[in-house]
N, C-alpha and C positions, 0 to 999 in steps of 0.2 A: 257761387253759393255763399251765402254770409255765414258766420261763423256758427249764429245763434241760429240755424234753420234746424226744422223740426221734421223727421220725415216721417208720416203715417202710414198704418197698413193696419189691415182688418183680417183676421185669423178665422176659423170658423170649424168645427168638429163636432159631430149628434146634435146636442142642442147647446153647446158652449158659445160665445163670442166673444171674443179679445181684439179690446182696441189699441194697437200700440202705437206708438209713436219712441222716437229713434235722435237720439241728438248725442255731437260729436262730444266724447269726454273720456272718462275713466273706466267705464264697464261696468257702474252697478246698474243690477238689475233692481224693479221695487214692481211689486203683482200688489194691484189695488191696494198702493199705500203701507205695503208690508215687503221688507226685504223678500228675496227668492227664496234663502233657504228656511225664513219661517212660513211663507204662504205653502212650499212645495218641498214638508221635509223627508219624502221620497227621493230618494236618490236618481231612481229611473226619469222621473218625473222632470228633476233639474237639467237633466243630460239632453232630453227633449229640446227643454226651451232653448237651451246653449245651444242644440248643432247645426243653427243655420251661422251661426258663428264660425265655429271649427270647420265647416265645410270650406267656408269662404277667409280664412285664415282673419278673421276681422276680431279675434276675440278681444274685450281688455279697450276697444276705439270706440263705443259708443254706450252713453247712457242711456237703458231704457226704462219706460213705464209702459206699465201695461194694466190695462182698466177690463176686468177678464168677468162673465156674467155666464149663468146657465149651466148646466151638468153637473159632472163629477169631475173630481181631480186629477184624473187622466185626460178625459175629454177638455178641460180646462187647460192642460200642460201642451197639447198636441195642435189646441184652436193658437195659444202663444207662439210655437214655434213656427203656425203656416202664417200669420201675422208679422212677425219679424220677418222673417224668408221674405215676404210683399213689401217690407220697408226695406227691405236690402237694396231692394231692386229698384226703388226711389232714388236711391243714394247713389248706386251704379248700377247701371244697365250690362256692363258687361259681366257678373257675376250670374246673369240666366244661367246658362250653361252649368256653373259646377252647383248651381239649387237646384235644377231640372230633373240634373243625374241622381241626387240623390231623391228626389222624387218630394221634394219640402215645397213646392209651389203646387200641388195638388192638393186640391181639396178631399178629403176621405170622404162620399159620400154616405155612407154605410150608416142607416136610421135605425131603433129601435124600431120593430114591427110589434102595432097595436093589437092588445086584447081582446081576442074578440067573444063576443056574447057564447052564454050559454058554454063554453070553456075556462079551466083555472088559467090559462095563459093564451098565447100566439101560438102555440105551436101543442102544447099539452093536451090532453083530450083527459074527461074522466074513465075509471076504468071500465070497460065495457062489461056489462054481463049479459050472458046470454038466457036464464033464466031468473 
């Protein structure tokens, strides 16, 4: 592997996408051109995208970007962190195992359920009256 090699992975969560890409250096992180801690200044948020890091003791080895589209900031932070976990595994193959266990190579596939007619929501009904 040359030194300058880049390794990709696609993240994915509700309707989020993050496209990362993974190259060896110092460990900063930058979410669409903006440091981590300003794109994601949730705390919860940050811890996401770092623990395929911490899992795999890799924290601090590699620069990322991440080019992140779609949702909200959660679903954003969670598409990051199955995205990296996918580039880990670019990188080394034998790190399946402690991504697996933590369950960071699974896609969530849990959708918003759509609106349906003649109700204020999916699941909400108006109140009934009986007369």
């Amino acid at each position: 592997m040359p030194p300058t090699a880049q390794h990709l992975g696609t993240g994915r969560r509700k309707t989020a996408v993050a496209r990362v890409r993974l190259a060896p250096g110092s460990g900063t992180i930058v979410v669409n051109e903006r440091p981590l801690e300003v794109y994601f200044p949730v705390e919860s948020h940050r811890t996401a995208v770092n623990q395929p890091f911490v899992v795999t003791s890799t924290t601090g080895k590699y620069d990322v970007v991440i080019s992140v589209k779609g949702g909200g900031p959660n679903g954003q932070a969670v598409a990051c962190r199955h995205g990296i976990a996918r580039a880990l595994l670019t990188v080394d193959a034998a790190l399946r195992p402690l991504l697996k266990a933590e369950k960071l190579l699974t896609r969530d596939s849990r959708m918003r359920e759509r609106k349906k007619y003649g109700q204020p929501g999916a699941r909400k009904r108006f109140q009934f009256s009986k007369r």
